[in-house]
DRENMIBA-993961 format. One record per residue: residue in one letter; x, y, z of N, C-alpha, C in turn. Coordinates in nm, 4 decimals. Example, Ala and Ser with C-alpha at 12.3 -4.5 7.8 and 13.67 -1.06 7.14 Angstrom:
REM residues 2
[A,[1.3190,-0.5690,0.7800],[1.2300,-0.4500,0.7800],[1.3200,-0.3300,0.7800]]
[S,[1.2850,-0.2250,0.7080],[1.3670,-0.1060,0.7140],[1.2900,0.0030,0.7870]]
END
This chain:
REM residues 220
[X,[5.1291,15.3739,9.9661],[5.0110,15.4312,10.0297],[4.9791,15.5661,9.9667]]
[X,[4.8462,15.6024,9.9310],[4.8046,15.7327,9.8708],[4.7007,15.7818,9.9724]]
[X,[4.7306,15.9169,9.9936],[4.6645,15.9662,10.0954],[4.6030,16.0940,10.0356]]
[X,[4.4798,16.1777,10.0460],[4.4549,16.2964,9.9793],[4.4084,16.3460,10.1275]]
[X,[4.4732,16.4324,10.1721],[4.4285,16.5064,10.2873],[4.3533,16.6443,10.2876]]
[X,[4.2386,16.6446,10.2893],[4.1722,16.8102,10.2249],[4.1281,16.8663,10.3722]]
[X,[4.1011,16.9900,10.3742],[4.0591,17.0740,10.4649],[3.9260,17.0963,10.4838]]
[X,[3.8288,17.0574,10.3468],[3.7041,17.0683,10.3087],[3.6343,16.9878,10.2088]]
[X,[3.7340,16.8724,10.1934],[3.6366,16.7985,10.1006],[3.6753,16.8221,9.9254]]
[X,[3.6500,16.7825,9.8557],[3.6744,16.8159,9.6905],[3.6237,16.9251,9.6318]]
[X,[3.6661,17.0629,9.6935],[3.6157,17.2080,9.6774],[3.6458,17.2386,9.5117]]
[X,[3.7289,17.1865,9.4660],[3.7686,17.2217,9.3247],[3.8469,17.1255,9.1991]]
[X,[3.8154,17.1677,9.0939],[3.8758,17.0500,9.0032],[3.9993,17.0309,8.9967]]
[X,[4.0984,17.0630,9.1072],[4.2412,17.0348,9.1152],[4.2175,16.9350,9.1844]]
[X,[4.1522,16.9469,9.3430],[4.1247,16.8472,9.3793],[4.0453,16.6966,9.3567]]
[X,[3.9424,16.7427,9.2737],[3.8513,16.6223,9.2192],[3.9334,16.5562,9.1295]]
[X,[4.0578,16.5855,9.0457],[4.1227,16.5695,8.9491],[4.1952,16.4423,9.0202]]
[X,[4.2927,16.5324,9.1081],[4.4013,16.4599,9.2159],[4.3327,16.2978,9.2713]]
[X,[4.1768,16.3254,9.2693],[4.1592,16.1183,9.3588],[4.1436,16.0625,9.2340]]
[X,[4.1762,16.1702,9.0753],[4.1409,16.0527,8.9553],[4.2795,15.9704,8.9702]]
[X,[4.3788,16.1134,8.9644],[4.4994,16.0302,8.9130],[4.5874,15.9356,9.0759]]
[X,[4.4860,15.9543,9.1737],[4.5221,15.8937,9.2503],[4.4930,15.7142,9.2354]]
[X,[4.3791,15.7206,9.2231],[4.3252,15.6044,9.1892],[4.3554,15.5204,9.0735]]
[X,[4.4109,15.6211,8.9618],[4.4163,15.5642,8.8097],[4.2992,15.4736,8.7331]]
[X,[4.2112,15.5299,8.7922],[4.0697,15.5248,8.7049],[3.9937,15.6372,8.6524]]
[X,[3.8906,15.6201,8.5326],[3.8131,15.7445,8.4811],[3.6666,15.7326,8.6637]]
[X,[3.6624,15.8332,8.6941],[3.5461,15.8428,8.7829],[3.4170,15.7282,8.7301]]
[X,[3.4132,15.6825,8.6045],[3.3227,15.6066,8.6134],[3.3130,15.5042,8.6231]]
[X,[3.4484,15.4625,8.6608],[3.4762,15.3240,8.6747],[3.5284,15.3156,8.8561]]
[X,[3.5352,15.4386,8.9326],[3.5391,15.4572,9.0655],[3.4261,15.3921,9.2005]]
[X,[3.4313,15.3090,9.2870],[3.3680,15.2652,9.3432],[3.4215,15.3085,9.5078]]
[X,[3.3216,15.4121,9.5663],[3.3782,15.5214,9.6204],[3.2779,15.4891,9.7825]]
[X,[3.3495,15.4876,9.8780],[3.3107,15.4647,9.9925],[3.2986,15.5551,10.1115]]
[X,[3.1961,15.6220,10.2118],[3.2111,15.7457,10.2796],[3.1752,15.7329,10.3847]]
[X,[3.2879,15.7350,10.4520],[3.2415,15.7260,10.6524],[3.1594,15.8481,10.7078]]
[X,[3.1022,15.8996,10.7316],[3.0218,15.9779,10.7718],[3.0370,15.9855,10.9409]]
[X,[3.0980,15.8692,11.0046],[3.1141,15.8727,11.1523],[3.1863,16.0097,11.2435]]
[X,[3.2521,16.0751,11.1860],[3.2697,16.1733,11.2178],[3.1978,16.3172,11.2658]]
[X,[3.0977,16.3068,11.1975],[3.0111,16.4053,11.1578],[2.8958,16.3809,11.3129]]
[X,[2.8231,16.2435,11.3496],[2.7447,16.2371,11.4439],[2.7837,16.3048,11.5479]]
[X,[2.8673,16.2992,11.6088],[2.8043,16.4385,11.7301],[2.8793,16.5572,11.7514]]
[X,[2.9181,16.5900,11.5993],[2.9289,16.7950,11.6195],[2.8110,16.8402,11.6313]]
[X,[2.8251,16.9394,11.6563],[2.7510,17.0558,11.6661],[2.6937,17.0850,11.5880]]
[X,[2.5851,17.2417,11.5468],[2.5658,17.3143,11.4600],[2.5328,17.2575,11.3659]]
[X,[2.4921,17.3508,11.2757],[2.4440,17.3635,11.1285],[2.5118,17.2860,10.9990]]
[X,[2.4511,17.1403,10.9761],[2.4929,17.0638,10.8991],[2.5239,17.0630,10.7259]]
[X,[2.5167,17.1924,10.6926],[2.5151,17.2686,10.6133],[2.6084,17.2123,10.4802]]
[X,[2.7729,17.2265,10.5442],[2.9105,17.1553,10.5298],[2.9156,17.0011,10.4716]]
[X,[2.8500,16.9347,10.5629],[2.8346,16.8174,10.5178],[2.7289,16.7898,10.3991]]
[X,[2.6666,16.8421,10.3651],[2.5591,16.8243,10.3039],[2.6698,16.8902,10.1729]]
[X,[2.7034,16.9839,10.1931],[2.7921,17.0026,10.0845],[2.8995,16.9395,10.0388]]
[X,[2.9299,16.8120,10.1309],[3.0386,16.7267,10.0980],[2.9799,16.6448,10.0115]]
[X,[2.8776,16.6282,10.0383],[2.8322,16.4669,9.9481],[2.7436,16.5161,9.8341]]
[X,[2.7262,16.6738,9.8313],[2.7029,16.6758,9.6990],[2.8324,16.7259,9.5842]]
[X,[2.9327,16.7743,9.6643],[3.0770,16.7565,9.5835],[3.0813,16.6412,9.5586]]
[X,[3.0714,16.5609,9.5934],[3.1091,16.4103,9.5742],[3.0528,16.3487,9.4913]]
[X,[2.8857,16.4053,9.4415],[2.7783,16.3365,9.4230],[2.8490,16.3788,9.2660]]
[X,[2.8972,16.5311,9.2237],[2.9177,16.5481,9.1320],[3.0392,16.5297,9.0205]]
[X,[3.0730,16.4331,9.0697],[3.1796,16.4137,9.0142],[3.1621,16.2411,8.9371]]
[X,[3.0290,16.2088,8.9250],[3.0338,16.1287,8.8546],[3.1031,15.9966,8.8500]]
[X,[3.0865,15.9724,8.9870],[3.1565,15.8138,9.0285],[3.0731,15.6832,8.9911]]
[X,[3.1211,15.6209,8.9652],[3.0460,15.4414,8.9057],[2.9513,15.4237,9.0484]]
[X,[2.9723,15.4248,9.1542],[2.8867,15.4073,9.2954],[2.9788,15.4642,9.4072]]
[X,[2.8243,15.5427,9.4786],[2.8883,15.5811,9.6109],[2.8178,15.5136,9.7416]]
[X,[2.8751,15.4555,9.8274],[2.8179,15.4182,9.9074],[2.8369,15.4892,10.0602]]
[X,[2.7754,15.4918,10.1677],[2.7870,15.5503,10.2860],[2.7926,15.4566,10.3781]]
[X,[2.8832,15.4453,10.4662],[2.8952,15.3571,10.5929],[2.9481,15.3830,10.6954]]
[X,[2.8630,15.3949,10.8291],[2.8990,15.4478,10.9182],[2.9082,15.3210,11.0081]]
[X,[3.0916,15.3025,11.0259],[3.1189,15.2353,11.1118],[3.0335,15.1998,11.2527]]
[X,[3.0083,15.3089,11.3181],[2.9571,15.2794,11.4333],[2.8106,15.3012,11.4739]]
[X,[2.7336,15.2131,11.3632],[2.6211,15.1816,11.3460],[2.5658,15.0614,11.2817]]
[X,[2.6954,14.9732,11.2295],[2.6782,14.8442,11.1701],[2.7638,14.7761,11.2617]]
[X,[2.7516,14.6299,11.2372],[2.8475,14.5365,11.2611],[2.9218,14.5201,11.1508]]
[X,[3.0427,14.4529,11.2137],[3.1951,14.4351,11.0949],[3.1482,14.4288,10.9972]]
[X,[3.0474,14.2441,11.0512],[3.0268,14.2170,10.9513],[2.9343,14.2389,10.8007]]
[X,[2.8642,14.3818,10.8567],[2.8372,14.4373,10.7688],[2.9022,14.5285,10.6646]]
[X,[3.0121,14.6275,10.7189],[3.0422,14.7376,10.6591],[3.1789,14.6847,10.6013]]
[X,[3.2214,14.6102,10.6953],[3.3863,14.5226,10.6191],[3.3505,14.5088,10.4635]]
[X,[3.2600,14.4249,10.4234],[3.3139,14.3635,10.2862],[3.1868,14.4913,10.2163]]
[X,[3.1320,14.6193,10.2519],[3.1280,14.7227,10.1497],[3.2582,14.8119,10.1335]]
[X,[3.3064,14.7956,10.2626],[3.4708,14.8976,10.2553],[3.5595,14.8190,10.1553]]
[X,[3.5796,14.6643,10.1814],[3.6751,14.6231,10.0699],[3.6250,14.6181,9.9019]]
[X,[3.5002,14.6161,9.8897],[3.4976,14.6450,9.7164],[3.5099,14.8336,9.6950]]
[X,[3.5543,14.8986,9.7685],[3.5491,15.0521,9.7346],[3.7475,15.0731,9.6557]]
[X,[3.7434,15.1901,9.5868],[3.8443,15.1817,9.5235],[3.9208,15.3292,9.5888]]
[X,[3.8283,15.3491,9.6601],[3.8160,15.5179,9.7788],[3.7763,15.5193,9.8990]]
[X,[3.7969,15.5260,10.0062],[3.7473,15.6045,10.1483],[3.7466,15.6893,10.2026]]
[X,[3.6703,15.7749,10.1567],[3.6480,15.9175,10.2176],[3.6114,15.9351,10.3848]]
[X,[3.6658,15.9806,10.4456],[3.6527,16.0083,10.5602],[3.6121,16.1063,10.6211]]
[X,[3.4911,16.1404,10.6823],[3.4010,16.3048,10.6766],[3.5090,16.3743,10.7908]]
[X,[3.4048,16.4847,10.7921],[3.4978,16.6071,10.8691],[3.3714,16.5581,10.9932]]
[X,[3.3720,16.6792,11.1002],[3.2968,16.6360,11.2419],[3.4398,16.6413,11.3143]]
[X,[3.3891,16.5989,11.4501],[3.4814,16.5503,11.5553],[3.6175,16.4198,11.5606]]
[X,[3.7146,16.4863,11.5715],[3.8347,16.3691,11.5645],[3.8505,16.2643,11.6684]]
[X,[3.7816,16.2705,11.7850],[3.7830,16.1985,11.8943],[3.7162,16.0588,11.8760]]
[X,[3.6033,16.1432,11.7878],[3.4975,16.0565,11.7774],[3.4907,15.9426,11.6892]]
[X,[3.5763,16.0080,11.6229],[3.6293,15.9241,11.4516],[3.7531,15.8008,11.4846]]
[X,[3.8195,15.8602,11.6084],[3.9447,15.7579,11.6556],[3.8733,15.6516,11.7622]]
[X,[3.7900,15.7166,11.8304],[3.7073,15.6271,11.9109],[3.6257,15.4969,11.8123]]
[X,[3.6086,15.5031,11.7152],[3.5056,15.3944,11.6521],[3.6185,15.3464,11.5885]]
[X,[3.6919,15.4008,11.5221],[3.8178,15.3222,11.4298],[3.8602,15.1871,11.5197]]
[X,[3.8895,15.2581,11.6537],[3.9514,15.1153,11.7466],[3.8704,15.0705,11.8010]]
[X,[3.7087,15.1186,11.7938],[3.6134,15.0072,11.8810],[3.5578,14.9283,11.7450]]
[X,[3.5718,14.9484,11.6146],[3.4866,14.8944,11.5296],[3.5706,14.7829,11.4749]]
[X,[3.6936,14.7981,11.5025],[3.8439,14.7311,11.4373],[3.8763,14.7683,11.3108]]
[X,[3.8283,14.9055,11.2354],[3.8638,14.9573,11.1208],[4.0154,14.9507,11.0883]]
[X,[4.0807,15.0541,11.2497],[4.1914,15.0638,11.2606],[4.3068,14.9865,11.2275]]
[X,[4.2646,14.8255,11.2322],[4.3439,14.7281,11.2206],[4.3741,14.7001,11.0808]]
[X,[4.2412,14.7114,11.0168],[4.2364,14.6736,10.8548],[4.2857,14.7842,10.7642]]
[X,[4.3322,14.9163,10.8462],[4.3438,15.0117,10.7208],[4.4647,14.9784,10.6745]]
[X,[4.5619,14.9267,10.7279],[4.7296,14.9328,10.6533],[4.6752,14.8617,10.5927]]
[X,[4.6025,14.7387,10.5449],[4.6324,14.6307,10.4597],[4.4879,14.6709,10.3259]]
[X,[4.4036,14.7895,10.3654],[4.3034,14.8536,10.3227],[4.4249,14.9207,10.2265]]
[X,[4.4704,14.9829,10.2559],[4.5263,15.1300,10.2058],[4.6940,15.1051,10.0917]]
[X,[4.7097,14.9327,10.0840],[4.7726,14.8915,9.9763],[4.7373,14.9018,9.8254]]
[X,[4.5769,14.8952,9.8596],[4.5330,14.8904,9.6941],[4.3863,15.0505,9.7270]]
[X,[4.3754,15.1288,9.8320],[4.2611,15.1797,9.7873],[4.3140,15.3311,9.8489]]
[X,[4.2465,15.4287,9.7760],[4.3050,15.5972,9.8175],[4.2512,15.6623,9.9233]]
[X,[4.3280,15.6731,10.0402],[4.2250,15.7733,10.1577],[4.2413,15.9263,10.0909]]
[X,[4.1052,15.9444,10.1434],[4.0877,16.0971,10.1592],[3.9883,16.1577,10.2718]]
[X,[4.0919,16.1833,10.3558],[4.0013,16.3044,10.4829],[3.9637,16.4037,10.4037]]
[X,[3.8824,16.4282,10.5145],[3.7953,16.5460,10.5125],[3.8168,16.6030,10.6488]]
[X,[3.8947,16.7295,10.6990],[3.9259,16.7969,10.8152],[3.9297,16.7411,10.9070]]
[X,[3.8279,16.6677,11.0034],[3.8638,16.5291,11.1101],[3.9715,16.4529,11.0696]]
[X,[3.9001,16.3680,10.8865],[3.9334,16.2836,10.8775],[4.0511,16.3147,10.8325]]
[X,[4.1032,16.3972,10.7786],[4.2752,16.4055,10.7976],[4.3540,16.4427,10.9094]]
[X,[4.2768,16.5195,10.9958],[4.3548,16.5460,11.0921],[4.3822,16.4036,11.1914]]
[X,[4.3388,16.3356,11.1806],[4.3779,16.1523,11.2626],[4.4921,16.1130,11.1931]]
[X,[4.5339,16.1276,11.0768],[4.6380,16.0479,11.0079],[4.7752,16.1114,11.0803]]
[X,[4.7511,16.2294,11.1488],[4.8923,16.2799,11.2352],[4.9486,16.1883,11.3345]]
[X,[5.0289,16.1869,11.4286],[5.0814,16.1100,11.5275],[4.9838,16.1365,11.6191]]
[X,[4.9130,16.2364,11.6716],[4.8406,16.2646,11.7792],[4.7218,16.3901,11.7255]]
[X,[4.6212,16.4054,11.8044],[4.4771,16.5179,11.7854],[4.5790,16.6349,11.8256]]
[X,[4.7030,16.6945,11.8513],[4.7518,16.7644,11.9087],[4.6415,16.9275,11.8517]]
[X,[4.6652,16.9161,11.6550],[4.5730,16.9996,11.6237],[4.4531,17.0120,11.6150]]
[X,[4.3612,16.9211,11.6815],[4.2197,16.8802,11.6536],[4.1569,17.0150,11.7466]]
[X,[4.0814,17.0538,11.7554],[3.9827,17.1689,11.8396],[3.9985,17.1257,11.9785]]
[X,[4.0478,17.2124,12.0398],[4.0532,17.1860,12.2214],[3.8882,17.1606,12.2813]]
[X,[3.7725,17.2450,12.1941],[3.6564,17.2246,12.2154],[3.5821,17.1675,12.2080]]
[X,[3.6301,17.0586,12.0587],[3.5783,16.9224,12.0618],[3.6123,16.8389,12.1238]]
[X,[3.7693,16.8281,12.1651],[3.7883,16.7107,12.2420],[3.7657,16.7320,12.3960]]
[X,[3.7632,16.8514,12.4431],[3.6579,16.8707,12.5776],[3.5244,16.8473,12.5852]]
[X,[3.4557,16.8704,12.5094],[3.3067,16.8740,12.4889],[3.2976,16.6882,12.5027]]
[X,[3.3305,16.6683,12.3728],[3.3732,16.5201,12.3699],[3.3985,16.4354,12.5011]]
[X,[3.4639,16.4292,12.5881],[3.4655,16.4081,12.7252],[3.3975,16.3682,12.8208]]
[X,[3.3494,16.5474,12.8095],[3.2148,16.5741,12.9077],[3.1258,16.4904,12.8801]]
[X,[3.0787,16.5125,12.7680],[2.9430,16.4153,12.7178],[2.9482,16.2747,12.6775]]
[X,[3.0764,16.1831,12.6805],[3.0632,16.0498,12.6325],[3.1687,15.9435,12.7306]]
[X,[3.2705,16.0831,12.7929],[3.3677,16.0580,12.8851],[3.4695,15.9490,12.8058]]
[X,[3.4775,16.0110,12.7146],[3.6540,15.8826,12.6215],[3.7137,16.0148,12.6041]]
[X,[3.8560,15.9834,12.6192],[3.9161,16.1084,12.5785],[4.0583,15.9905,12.4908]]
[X,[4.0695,16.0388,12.4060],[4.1721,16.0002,12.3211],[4.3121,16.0999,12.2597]]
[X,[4.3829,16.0846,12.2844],[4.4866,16.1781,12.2052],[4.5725,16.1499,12.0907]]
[X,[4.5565,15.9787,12.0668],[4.6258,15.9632,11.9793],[4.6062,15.9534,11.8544]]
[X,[4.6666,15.9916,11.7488],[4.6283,15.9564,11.5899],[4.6797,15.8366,11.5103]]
[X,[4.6627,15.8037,11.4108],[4.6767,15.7086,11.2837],[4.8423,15.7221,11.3414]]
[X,[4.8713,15.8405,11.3108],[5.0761,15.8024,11.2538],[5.0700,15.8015,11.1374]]
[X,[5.0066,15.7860,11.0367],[5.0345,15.7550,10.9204],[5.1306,15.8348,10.8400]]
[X,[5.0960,16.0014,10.8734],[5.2188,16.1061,10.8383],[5.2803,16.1539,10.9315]]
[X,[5.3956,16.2324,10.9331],[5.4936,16.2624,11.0388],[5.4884,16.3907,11.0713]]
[X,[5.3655,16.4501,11.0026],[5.3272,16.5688,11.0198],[5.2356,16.5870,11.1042]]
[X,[5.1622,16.7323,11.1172],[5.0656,16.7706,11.1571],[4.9752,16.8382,11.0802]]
[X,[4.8647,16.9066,11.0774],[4.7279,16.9384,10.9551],[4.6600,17.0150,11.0676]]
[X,[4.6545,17.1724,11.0108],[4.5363,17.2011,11.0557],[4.4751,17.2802,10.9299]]
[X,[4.3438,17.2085,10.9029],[4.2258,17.2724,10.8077],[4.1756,17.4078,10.9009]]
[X,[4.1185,17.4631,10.7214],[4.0271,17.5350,10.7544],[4.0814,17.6832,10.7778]]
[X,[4.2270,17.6636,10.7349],[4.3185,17.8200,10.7333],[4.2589,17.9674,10.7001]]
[X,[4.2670,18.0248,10.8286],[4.2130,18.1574,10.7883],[4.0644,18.1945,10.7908]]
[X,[3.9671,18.0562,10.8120],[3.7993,18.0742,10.8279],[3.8281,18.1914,10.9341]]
[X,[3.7276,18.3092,10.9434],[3.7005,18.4040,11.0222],[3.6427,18.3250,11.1415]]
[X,[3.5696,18.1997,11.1804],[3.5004,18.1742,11.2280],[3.5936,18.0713,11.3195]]
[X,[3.7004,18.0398,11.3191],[3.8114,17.9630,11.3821],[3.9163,18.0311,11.4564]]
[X,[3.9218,18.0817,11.5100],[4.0110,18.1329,11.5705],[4.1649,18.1163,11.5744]]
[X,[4.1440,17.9758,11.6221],[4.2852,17.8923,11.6190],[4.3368,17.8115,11.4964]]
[X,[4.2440,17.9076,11.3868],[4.2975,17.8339,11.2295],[4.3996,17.9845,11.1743]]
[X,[4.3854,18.1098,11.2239],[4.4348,18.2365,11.1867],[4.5625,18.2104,11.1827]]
[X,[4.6351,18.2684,11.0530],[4.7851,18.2394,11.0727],[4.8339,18.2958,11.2124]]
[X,[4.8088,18.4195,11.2149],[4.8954,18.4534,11.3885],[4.8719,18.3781,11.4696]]
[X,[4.8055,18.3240,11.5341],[4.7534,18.1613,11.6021],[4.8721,18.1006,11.5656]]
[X,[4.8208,18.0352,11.4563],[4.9445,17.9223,11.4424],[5.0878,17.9521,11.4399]]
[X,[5.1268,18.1285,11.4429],[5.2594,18.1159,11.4305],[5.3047,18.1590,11.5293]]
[X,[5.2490,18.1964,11.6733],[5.2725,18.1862,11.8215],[5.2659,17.9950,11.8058]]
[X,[5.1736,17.9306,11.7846],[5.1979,17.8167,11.8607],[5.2643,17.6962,11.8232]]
[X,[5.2899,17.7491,11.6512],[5.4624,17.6529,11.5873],[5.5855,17.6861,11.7183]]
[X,[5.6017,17.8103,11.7397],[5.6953,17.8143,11.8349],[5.7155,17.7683,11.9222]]
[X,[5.6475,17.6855,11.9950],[5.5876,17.5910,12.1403],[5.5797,17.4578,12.0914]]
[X,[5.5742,17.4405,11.9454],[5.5280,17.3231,11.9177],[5.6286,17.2809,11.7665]]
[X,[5.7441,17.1362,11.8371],[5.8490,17.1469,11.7612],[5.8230,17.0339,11.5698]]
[X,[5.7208,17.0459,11.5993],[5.7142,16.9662,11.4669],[5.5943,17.0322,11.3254]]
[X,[5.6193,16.9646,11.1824],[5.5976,17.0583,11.0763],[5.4328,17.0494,11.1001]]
[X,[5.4089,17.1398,11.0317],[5.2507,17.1943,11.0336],[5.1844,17.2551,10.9038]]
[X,[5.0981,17.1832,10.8070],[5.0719,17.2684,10.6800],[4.9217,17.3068,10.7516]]
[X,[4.9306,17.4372,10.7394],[4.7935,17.4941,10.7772],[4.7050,17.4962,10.6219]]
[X,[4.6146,17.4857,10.6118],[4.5708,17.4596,10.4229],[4.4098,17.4921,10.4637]]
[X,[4.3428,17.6126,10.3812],[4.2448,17.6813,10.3880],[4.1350,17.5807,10.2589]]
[X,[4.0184,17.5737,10.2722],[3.9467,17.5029,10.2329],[3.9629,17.4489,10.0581]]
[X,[4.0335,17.5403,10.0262],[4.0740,17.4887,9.8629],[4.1895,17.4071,9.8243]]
[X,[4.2743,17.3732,9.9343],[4.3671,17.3340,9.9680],[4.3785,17.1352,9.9713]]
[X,[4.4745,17.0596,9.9943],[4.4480,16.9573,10.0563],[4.6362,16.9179,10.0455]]
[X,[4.6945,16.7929,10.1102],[4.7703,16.7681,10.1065],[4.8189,16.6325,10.0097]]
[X,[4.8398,16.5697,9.9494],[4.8688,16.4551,9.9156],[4.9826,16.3760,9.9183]]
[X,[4.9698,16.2932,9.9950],[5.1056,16.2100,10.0131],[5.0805,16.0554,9.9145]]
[X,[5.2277,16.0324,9.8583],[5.2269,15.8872,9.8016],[5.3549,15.8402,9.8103]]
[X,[5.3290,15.7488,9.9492],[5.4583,15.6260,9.9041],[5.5535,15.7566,10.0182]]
[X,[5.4582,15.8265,10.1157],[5.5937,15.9097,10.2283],[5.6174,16.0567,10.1606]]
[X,[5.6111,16.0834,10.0183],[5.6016,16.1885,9.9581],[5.4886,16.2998,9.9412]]
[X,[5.5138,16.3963,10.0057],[5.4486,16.5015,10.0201],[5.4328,16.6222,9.9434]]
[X,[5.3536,16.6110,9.8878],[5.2555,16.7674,9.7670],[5.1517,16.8223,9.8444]]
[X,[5.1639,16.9605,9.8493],[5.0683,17.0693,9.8763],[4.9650,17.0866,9.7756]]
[X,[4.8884,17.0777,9.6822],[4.8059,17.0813,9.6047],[4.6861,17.1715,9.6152]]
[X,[4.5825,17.2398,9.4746],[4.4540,17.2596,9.5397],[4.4664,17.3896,9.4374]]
[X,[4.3833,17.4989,9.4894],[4.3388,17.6372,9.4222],[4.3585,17.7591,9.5692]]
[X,[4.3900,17.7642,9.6546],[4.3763,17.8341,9.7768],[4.4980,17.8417,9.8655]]
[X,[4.5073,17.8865,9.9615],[4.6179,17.9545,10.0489],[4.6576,17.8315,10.1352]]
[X,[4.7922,17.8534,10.1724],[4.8690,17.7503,10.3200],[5.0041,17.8363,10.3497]]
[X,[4.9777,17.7704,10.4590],[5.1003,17.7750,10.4976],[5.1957,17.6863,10.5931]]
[X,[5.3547,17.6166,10.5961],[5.3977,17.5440,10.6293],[5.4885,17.6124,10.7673]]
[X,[5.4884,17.5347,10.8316],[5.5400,17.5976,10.9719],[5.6446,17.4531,11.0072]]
[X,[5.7434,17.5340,11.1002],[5.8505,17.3856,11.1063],[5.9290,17.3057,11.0047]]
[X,[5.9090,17.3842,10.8945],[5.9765,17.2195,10.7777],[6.1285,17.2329,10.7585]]
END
């Protein structure tokens, strides 16, 4: 299993590099797939996203396609997800992203998805691959609630870790290292905090810190 876990998306050519040699194709022979489901009901200024998919746009992939699970049927978006050689997974709300995975039946198909094709979150979308939203925004998954009334806590599992993006934004509060290093203490398992240049990559259970920018590991 190859996993590219970013905080922000393919901010730099360490990272854009990392889904070549993940994939073991030249980008132009890449057939690259992007959930966007995440993204429908944050908040604010869509700004971010718009900057995801033109990182993406520039990197010169054979085709990119967009599919938002929870706006097609299976039987639509299933057989564009299986010719992709990538699944990018947007940033947005994590609740929201675990909520469609198990109402759309994504969830079911990713182990047998993720034998031959490379995930890569994007801040939501990595933060689900943990055991639980433990680090996801207390404000999204309240807000989340209020307004749709699903509350979910659990994640993928896929790593044995935890992820919180977005290290150090002035605009996060609970991304500030002092934050996180009151609440490693309360909270007994590892934690790479990784600031937008950052991402994690796991292959095959093996874990690399990667990127151009700051982290830090808590618990290991």
């Amino acid at each position: 299993m190859k996993l590219l876990l970013t905080s922000a998306g393919l901010k730099n050519k360490t990272l854009a590099k990392a889904v070549l040699d993940l994939v073991g194709k030249p980008a132009e022979e890449i057939h690259l797939a992007f959930i966007p489901t995440a993204m429908n009901p944050a908040r604010g200024d869509r700004g971010w996203f718009i900057d995801n998919l033109y990182e993406i746009k520039q990197q010169n992939y054979k085709f990119i396609d967009i599919v938002d699970i929870s706006a097609l049927p299976r039987e639509v978006w299933q057989p564009r997800l299986e010719t992709a050689d990538v699944l990018i997974f947007s940033g947005g709300v994590p609740p929201h992203l675990m909520r469609w995975l198990n109402e759309s039946g994504l969830k079911d198909l990713l182990p047998e998805f993720l034998k031959t094709k490379v995930y890569v979150g994007i801040s939501a979308g990595s933060i689900i691959m943990s055991p639980t939203l433990m680090l996801a925004s207390d404000d999204h998954k309240l807000l989340y609630k209020e307004k749709f009334g699903y509350e979910v806590n659990d994640g993928l599992g896929y790593v044995n870790f935890y992820i919180r993006p977005h290290f150090n934004d002035p605009k996060k509060p609970k991304s500030q290292k002092e934050f996180l290093e009151e609440f490693a203490k309360k909270f007994p398992h590892t934690i790479y905090a990784i600031d937008d240049g950052m991402a994690i990559k796991v292959i095959d259970g093996k874990v690399e810190v990667i990127g151009e920018g700051e982290y830090v590991v808590f618990n290991k």
